[in-house]
MIDO-248699 format. One record per residue (C-alpha): residue number from 1; residue in one letter; chain; x, y, z. Coordinates in pm, whole numbers, plus 50000, padded with zeros to 5 digits. Example, Ala and Ser with C-alpha at 12.3 -4.5 7.8 and 13.67 -1.06 7.14 Angstrom:
2
k:1, r:A, c:A, px:51230, py:49550, pz:50780
k:2, r:S, c:A, px:51367, py:49894, pz:50714
# end
This chain:
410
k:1, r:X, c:A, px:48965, py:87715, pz:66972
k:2, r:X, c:A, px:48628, py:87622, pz:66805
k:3, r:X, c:A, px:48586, py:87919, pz:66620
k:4, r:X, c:A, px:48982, py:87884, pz:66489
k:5, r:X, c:A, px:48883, py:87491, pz:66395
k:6, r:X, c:A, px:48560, py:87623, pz:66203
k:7, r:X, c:A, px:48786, py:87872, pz:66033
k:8, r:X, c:A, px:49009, py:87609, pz:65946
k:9, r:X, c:A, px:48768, py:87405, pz:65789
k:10, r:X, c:A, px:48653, py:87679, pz:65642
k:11, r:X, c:A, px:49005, py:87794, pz:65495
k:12, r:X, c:A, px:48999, py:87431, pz:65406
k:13, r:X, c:A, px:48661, py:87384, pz:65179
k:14, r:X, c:A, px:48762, py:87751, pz:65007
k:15, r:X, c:A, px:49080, py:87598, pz:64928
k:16, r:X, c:A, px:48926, py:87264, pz:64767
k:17, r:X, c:A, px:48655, py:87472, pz:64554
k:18, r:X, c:A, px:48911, py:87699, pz:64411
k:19, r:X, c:A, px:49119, py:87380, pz:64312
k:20, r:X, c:A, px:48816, py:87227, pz:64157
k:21, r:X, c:A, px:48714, py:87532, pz:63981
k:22, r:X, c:A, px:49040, py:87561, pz:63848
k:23, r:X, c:A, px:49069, py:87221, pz:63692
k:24, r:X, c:A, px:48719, py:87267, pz:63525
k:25, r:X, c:A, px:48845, py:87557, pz:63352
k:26, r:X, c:A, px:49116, py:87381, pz:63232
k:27, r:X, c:A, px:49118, py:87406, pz:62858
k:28, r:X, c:A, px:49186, py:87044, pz:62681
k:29, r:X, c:A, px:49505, py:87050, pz:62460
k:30, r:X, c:A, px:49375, py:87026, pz:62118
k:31, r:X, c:A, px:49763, py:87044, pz:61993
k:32, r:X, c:A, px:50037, py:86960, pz:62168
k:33, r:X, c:A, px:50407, py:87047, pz:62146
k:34, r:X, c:A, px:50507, py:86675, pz:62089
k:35, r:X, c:A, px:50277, py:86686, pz:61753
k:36, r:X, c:A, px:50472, py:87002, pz:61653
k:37, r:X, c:A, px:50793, py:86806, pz:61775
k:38, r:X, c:A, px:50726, py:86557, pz:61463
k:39, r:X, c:A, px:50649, py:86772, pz:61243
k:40, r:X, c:A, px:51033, py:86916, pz:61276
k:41, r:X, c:A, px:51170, py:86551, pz:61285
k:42, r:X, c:A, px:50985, py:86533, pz:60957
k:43, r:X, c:A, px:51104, py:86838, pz:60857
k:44, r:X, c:A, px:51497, py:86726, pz:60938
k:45, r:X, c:A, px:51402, py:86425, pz:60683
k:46, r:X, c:A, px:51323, py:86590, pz:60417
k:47, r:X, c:A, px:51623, py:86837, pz:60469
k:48, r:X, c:A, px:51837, py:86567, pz:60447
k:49, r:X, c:A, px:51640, py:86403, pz:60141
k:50, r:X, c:A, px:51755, py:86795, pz:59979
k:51, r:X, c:A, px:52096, py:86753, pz:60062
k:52, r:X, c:A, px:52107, py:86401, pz:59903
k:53, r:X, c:A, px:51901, py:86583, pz:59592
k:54, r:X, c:A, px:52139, py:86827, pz:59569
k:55, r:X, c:A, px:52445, py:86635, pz:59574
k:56, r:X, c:A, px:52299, py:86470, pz:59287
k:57, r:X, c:A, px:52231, py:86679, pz:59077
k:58, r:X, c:A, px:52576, py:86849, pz:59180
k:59, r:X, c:A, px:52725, py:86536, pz:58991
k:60, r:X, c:A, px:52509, py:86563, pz:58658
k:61, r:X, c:A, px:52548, py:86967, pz:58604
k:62, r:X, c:A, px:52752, py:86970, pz:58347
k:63, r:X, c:A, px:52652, py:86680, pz:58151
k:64, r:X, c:A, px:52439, py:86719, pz:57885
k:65, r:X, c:A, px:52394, py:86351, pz:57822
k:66, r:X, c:A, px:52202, py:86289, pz:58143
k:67, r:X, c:A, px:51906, py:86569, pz:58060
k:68, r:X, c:A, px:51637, py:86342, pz:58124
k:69, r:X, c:A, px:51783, py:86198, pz:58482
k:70, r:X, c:A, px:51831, py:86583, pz:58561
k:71, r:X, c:A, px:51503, py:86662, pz:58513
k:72, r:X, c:A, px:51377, py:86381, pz:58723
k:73, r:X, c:A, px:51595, py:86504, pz:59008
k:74, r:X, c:A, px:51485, py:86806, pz:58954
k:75, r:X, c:A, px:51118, py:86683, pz:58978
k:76, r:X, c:A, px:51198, py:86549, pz:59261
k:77, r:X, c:A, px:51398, py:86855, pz:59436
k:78, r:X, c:A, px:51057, py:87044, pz:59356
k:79, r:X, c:A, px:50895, py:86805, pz:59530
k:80, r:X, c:A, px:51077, py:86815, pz:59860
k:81, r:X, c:A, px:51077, py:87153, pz:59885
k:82, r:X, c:A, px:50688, py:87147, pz:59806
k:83, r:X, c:A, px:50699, py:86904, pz:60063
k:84, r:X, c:A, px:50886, py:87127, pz:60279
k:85, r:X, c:A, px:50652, py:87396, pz:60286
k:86, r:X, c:A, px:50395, py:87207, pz:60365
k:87, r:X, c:A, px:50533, py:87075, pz:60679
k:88, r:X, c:A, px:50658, py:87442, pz:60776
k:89, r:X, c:A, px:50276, py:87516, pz:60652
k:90, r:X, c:A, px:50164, py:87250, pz:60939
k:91, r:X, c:A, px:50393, py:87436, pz:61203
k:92, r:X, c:A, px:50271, py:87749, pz:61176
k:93, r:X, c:A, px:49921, py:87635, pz:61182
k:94, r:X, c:A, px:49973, py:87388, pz:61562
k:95, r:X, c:A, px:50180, py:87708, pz:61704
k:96, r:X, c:A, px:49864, py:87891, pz:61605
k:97, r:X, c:A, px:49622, py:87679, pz:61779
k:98, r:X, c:A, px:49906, py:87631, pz:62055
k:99, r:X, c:A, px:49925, py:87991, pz:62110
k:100, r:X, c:A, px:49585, py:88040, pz:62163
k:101, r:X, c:A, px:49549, py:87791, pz:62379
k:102, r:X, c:A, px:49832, py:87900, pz:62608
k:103, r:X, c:A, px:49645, py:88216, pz:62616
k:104, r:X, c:A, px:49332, py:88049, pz:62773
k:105, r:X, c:A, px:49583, py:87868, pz:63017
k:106, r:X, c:A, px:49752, py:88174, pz:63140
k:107, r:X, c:A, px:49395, py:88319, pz:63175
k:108, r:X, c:A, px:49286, py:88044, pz:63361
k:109, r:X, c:A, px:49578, py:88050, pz:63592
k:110, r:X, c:A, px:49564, py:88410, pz:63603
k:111, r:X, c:A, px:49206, py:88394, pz:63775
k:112, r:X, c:A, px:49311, py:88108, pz:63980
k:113, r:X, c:A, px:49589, py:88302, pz:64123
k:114, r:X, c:A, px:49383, py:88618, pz:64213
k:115, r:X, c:A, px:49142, py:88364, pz:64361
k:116, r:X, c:A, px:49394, py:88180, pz:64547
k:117, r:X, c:A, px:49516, py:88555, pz:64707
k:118, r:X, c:A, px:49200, py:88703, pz:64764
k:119, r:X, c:A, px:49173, py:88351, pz:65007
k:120, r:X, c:A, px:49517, py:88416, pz:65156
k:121, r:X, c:A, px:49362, py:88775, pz:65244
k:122, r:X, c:A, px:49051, py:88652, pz:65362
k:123, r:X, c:A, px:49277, py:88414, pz:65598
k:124, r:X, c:A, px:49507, py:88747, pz:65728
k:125, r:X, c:A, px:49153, py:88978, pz:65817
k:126, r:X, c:A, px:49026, py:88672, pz:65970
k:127, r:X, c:A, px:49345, py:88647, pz:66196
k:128, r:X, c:A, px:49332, py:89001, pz:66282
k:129, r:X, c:A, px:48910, py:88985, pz:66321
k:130, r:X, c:A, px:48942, py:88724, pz:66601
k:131, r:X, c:A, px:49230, py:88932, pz:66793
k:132, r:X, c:A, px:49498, py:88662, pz:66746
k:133, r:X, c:A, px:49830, py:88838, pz:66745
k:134, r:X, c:A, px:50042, py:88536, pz:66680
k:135, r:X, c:A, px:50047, py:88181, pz:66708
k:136, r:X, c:A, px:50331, py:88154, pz:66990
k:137, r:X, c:A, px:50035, py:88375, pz:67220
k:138, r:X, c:A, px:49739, py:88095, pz:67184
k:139, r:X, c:A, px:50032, py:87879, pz:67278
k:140, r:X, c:A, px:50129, py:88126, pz:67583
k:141, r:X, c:A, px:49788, py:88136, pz:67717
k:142, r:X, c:A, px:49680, py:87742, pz:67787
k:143, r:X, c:A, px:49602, py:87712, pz:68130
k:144, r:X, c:A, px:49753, py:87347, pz:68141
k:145, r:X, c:A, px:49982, py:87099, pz:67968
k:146, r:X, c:A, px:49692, py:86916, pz:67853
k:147, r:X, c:A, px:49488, py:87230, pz:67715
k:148, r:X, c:A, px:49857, py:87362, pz:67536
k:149, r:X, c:A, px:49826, py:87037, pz:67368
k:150, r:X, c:A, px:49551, py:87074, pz:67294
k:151, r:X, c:A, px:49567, py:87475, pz:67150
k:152, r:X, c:A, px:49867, py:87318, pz:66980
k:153, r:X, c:A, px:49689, py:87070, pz:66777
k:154, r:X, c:A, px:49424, py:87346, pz:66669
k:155, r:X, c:A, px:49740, py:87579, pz:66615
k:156, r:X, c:A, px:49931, py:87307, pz:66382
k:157, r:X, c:A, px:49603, py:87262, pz:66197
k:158, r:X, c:A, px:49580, py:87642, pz:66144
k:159, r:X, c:A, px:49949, py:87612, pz:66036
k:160, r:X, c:A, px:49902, py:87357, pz:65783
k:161, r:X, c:A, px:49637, py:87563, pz:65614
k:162, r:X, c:A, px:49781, py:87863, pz:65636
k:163, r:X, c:A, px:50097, py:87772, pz:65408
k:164, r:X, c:A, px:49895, py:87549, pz:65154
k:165, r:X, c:A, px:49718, py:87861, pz:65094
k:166, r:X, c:A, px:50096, py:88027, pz:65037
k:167, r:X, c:A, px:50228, py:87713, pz:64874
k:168, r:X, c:A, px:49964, py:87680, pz:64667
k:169, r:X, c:A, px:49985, py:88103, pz:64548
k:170, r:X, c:A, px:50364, py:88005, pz:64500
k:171, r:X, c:A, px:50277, py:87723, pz:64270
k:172, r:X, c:A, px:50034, py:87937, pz:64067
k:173, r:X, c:A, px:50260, py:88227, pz:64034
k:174, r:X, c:A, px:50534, py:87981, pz:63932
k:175, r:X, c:A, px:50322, py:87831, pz:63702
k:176, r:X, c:A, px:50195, py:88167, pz:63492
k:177, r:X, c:A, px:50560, py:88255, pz:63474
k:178, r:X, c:A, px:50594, py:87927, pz:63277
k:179, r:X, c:A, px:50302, py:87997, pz:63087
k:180, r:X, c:A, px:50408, py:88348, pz:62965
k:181, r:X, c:A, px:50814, py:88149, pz:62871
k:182, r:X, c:A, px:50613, py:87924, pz:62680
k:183, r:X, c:A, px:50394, py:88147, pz:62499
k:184, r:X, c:A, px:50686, py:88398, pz:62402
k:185, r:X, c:A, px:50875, py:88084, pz:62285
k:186, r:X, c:A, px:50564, py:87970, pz:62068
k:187, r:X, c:A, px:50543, py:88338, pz:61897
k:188, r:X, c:A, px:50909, py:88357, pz:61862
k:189, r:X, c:A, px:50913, py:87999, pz:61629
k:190, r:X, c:A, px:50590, py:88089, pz:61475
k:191, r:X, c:A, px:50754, py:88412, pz:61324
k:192, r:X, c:A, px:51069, py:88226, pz:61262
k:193, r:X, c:A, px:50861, py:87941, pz:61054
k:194, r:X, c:A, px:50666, py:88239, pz:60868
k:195, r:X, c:A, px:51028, py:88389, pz:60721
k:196, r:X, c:A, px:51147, py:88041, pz:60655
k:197, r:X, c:A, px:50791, py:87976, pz:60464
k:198, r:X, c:A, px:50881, py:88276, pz:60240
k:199, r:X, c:A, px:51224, py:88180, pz:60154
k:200, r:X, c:A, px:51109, py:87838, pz:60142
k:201, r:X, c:A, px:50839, py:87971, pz:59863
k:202, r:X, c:A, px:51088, py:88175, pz:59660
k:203, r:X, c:A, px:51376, py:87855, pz:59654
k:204, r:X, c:A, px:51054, py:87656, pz:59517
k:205, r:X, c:A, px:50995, py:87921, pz:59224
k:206, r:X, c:A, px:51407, py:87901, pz:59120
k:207, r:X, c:A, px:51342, py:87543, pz:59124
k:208, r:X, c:A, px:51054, py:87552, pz:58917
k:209, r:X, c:A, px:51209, py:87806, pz:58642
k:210, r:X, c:A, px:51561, py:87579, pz:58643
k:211, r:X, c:A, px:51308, py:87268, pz:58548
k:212, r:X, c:A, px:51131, py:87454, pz:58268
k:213, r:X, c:A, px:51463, py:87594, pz:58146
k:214, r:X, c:A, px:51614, py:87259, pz:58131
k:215, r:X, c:A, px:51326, py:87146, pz:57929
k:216, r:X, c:A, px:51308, py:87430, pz:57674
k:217, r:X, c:A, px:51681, py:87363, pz:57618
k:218, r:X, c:A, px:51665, py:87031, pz:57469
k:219, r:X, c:A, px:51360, py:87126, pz:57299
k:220, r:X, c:A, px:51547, py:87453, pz:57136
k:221, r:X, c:A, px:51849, py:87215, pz:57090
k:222, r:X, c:A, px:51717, py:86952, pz:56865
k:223, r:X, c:A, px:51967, py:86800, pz:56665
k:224, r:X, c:A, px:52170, py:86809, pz:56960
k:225, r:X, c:A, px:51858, py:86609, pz:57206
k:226, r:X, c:A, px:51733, py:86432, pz:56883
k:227, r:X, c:A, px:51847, py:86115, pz:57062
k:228, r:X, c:A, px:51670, py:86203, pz:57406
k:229, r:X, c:A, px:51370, py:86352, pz:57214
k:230, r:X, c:A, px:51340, py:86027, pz:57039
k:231, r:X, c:A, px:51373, py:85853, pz:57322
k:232, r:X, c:A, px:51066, py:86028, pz:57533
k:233, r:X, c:A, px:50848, py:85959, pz:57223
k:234, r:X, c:A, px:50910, py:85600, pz:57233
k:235, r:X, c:A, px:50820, py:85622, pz:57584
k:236, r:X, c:A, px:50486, py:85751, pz:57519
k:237, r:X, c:A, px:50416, py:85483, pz:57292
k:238, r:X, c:A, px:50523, py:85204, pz:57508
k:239, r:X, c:A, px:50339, py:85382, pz:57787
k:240, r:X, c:A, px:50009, py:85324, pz:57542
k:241, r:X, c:A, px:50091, py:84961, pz:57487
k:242, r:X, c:A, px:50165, py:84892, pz:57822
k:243, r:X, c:A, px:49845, py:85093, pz:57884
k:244, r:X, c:A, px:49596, py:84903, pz:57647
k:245, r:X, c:A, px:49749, py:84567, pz:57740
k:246, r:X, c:A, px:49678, py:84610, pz:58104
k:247, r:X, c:A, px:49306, py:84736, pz:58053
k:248, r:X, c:A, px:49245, py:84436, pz:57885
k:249, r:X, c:A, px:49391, py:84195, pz:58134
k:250, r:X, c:A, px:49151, py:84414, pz:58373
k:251, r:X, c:A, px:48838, py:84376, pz:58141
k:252, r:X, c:A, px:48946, py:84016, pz:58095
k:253, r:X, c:A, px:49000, py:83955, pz:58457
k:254, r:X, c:A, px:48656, py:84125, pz:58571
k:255, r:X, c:A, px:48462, py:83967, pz:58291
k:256, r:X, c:A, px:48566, py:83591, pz:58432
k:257, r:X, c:A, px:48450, py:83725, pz:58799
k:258, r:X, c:A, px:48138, py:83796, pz:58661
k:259, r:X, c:A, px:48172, py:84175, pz:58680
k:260, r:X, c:A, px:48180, py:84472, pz:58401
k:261, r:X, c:A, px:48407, py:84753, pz:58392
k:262, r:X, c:A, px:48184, py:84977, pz:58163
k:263, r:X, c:A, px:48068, py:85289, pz:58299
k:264, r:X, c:A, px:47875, py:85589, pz:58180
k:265, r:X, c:A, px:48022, py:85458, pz:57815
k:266, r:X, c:A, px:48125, py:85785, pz:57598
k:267, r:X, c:A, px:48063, py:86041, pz:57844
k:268, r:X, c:A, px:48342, py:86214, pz:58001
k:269, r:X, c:A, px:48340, py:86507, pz:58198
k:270, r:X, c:A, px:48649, py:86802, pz:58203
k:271, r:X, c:A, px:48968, py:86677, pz:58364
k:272, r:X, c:A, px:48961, py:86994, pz:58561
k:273, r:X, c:A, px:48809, py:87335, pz:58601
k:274, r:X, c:A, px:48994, py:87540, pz:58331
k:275, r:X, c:A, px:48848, py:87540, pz:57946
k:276, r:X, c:A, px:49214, py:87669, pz:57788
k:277, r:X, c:A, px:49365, py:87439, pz:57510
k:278, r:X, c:A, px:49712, py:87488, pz:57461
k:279, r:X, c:A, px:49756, py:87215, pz:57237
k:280, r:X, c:A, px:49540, py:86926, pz:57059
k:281, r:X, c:A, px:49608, py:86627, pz:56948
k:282, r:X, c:A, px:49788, py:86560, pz:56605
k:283, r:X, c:A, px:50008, py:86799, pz:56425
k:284, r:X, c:A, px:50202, py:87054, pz:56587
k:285, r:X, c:A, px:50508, py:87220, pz:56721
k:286, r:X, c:A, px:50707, py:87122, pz:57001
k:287, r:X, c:A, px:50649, py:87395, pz:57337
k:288, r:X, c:A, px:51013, py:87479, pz:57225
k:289, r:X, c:A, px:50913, py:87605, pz:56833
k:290, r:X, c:A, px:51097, py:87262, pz:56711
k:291, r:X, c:A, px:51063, py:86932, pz:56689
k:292, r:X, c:A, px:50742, py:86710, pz:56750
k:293, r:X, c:A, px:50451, py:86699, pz:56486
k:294, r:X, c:A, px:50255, py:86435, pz:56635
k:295, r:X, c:A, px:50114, py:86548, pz:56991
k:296, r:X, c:A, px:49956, py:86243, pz:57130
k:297, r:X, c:A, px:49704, py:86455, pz:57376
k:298, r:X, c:A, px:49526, py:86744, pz:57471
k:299, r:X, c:A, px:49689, py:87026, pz:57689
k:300, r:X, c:A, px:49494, py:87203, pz:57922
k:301, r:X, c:A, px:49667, py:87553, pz:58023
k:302, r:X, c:A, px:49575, py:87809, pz:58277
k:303, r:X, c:A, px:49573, py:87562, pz:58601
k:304, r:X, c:A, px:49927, py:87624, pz:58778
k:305, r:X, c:A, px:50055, py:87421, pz:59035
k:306, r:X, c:A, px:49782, py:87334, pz:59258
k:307, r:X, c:A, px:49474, py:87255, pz:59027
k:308, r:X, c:A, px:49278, py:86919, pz:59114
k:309, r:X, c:A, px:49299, py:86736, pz:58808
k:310, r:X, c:A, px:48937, py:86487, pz:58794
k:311, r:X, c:A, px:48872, py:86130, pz:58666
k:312, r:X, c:A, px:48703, py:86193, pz:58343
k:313, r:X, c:A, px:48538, py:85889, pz:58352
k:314, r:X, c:A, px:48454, py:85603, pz:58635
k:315, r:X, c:A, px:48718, py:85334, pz:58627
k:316, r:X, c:A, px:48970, py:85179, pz:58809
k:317, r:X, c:A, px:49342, py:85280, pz:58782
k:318, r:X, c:A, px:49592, py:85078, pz:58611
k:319, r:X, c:A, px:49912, py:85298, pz:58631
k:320, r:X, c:A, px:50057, py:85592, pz:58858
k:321, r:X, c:A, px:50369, py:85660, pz:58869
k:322, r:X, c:A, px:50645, py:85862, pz:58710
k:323, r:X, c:A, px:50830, py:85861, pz:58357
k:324, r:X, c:A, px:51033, py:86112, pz:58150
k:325, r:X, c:A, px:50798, py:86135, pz:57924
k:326, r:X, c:A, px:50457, py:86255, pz:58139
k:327, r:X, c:A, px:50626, py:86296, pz:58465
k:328, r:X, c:A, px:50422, py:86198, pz:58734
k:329, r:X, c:A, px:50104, py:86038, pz:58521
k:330, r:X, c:A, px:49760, py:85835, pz:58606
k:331, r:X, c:A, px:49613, py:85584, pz:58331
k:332, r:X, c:A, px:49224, py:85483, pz:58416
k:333, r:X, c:A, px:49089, py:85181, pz:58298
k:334, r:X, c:A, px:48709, py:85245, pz:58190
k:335, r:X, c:A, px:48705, py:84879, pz:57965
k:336, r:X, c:A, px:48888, py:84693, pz:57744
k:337, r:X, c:A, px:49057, py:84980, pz:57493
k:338, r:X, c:A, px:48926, py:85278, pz:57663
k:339, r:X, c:A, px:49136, py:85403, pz:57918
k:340, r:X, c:A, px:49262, py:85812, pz:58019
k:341, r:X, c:A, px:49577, py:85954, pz:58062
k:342, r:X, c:A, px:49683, py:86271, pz:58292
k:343, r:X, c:A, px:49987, py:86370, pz:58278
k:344, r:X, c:A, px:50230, py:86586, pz:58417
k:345, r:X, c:A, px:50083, py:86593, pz:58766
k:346, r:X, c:A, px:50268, py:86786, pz:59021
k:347, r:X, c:A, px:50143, py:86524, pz:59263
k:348, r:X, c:A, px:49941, py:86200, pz:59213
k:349, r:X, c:A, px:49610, py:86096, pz:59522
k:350, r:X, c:A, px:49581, py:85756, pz:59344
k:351, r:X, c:A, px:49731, py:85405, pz:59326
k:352, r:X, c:A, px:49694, py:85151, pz:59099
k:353, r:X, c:A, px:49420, py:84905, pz:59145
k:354, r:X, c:A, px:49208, py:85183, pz:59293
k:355, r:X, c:A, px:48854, py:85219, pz:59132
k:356, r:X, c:A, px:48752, py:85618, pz:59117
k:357, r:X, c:A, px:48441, py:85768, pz:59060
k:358, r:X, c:A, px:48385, py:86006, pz:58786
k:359, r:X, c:A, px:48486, py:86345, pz:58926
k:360, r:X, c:A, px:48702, py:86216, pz:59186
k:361, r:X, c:A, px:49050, py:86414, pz:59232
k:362, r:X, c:A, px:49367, py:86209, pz:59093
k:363, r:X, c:A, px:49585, py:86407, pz:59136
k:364, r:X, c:A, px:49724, py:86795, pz:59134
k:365, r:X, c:A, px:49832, py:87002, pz:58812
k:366, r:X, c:A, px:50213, py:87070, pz:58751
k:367, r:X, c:A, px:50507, py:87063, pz:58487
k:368, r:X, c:A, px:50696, py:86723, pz:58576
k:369, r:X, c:A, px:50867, py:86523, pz:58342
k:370, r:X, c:A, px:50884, py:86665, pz:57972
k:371, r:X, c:A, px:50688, py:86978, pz:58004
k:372, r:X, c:A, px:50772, py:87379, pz:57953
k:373, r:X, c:A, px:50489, py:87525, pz:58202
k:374, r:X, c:A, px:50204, py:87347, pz:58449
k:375, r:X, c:A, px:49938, py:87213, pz:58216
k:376, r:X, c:A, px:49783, py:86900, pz:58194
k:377, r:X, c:A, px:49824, py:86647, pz:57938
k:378, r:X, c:A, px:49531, py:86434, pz:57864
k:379, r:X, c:A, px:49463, py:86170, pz:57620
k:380, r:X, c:A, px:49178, py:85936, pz:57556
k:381, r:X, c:A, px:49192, py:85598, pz:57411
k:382, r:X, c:A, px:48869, py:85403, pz:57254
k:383, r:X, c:A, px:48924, py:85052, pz:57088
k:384, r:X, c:A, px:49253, py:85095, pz:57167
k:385, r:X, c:A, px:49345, py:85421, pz:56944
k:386, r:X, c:A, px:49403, py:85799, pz:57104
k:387, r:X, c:A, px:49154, py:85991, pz:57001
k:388, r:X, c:A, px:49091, py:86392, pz:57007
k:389, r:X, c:A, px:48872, py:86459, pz:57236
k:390, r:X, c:A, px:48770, py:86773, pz:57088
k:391, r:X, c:A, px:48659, py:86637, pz:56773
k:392, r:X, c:A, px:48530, py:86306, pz:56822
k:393, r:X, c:A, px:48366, py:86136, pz:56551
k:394, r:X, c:A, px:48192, py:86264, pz:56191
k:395, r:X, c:A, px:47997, py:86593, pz:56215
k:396, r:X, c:A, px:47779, py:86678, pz:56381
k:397, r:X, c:A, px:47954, py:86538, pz:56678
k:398, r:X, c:A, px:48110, py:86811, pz:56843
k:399, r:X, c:A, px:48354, py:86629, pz:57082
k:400, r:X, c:A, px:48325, py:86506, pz:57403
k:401, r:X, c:A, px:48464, py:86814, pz:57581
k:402, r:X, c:A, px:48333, py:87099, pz:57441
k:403, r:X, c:A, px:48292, py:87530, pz:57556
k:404, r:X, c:A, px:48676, py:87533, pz:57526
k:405, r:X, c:A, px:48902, py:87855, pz:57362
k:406, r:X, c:A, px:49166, py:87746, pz:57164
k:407, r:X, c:A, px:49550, py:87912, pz:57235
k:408, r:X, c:A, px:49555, py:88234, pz:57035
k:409, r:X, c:A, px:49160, py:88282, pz:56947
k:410, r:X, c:A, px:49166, py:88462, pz:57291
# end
């Protein structure tokens, strides 16, 4: 009976070691299902923000009259669905890392369950080693009441060990079968996020095309718009005055605290990475071939949709938000009279009252409000007056951005 209580305890401290190995080894959840659980909530929001989008726009189709609120829905459409894919873009990456790490888990309990065997074996040979047939015979064989007790005891002790060993190769295999559910479910919604990425991706591109269509057709149409083209370039102009007067309130404001706005005066840096003017300021046709001879800015092609667009200058930002006009646009503040516009943005990182640093990102390239292709719109004013940035000033000034190609020299 000593040597069965010594292989109890034995049984029992093999037992205990492979539990503690095992919950060493187990990996900590860097993602969780509940995180990918929000992400589809948010996902079911911004469905629903489509729907409401669509039902919109449903109403406006056919009239003409509304061209500039059916662009801004449209804006917006393109936004949820940009939105959309982001979300799904999220998704795929947690079932990624969720995958993986259901991988090390089934590993782990993999190696825990050929651990927790290999004791159940050790347990059988050591049953058959000592010559015990069965439990009912070490029962059978006591010599008295008190030493069956006693064998009994030893025997329940055995007992209990015995089928925690089983229970415990029960729970593992139970648990691995749960593991391998899981990680076939994760695959299965990983692929089915992937197709609805792609579809998600090619809805986005109709969108875009349907925007830029829209906008072509008023510009192509203009005795027909002249009323709504009139109307976007009053906008722009009381977007300036609106503009100036608040960077003076700033200057004014910051000047009584004490403080100066002025920052690196004159020198501005390229509002993002491409060099490609589509347009300057001053005289020119409209993107449609009619229309507008007074472009108030500088159009920087070649960017797309997902360009970071740069504070040309240090300053603190007096407007962002969205108009018909510029679409989603950013004014900075760099003094009384000198401020910079960007406009068109597909998405804006700024509010107002936010000071940037020259070089920080504003905001992300697009085509929103009146625009015929992702660009960016920039303008500079100095004492209050848009300038070209190009040409700046009497020769031999050569501009303030400068190493540019002109549309149609290259």
């Amino acid at each position: 009976m000593k040597k069965m209580k010594r292989m109890c305890r034995v049984v029992a401290a093999l037992l205990l070691a492979v539990c503690l190995v095992g919950a060493e080894m187990a990996p900590v959840l860097a993602v969780t299902q509940a995180e990918i659980d929000k992400l589809k909530n948010e996902a079911k929001d911004l469905g629903n923000q489509k729907k409401e989008l669509e039902a919109k726009l449903k109403e406006l189709a056919d009239d003409k009259s509304k061209a500039l609120e059916k662009k801004k829905l449209l804006d917006q459409q393109i936004a949820n669905t940009s939105a959309q894919i982001g979300n799904v873009e999220a998704q795929i990456a947690d079932y990624a890392s969720l995958i993986t790490q259901t991988e090390e888990e089934l590993a782990d309990a993999e190696r825990r369950e050929e651990a927790q065997y290999e004791l159940f074996c050790q347990r059988v040979r050591a049953m058959e080693e000592s010559g015990e047939v069965s439990y009912w015979s070490v029962l059978f064989g006591a010599s008295s009441f008190t030493d069956m007790l006693t064998r009994l005891n030893d025997v329940n002790e055995v007992m209990e060990a015995d089928q925690k060993v089983i229970d415990d190769l029960k729970i593992l295999q139970a648990e691995i079968t749960e593991k391998k559910e899981q990680l076939e479910d994760s695959k299965a919604e990983r692929e089915a996020a992937k197709a609805d990425l792609v579809s998600k991706k090619s809805e986005l591109d109709k969108q875009r095309k349907q925007a830029i269509s829209l906008v072509n057709e008023i510009n192509d149409n203009e005795q027909e718009n002249k009323e709504t083209l009139a109307a976007l370039d009053a906008e722009e102009d009381r977007i300036l005055a609106e503009a100036l007067r608040l960077s003076k309130k700033l200057a004014e404001e910051q000047a009584a605290a004490g403080k100066s706005q002025q920052s690196n005066p004159g020198g501005y840096i390229w509002p993002v990475n491409s060099r490609y003017v589509t347009s300057t300021v001053g005289g020119r046709t409209s993107p449609g071939g009619i229309g507008s001879t007074n472009h108030k800015g500088t159009d920087i092609g070649r960017v797309g949709y997902t360009s970071p667009i740069y504070a040309a200058k240090s300053g603190t930002v007096i407007v962002s938000q969205y108009s018909s006009s510029y679409g989603n646009y950013v004014v900075i503040s760099h003094g009384s009279g000198n401020t910079t516009l960007y406009g068109h943005m597909s998405s804006r990182k700024v509010q107002a009252g936010q000071y940037v640093n020259q070089g920080d990102v504003i905001g992300i390239t697009g085509s929103t409000g009146h625009s015929t292709g992702p660009h960016l719109h920039f303008e500079i004013t100095e004492n209050g007056m848009r300038i070209n940035p190009l040409n700046h000033g009497a020769p031999p000034c050569k501009g303030y951005l400068t190493g540019y190609t002109l549309s149609g020299s290259a």
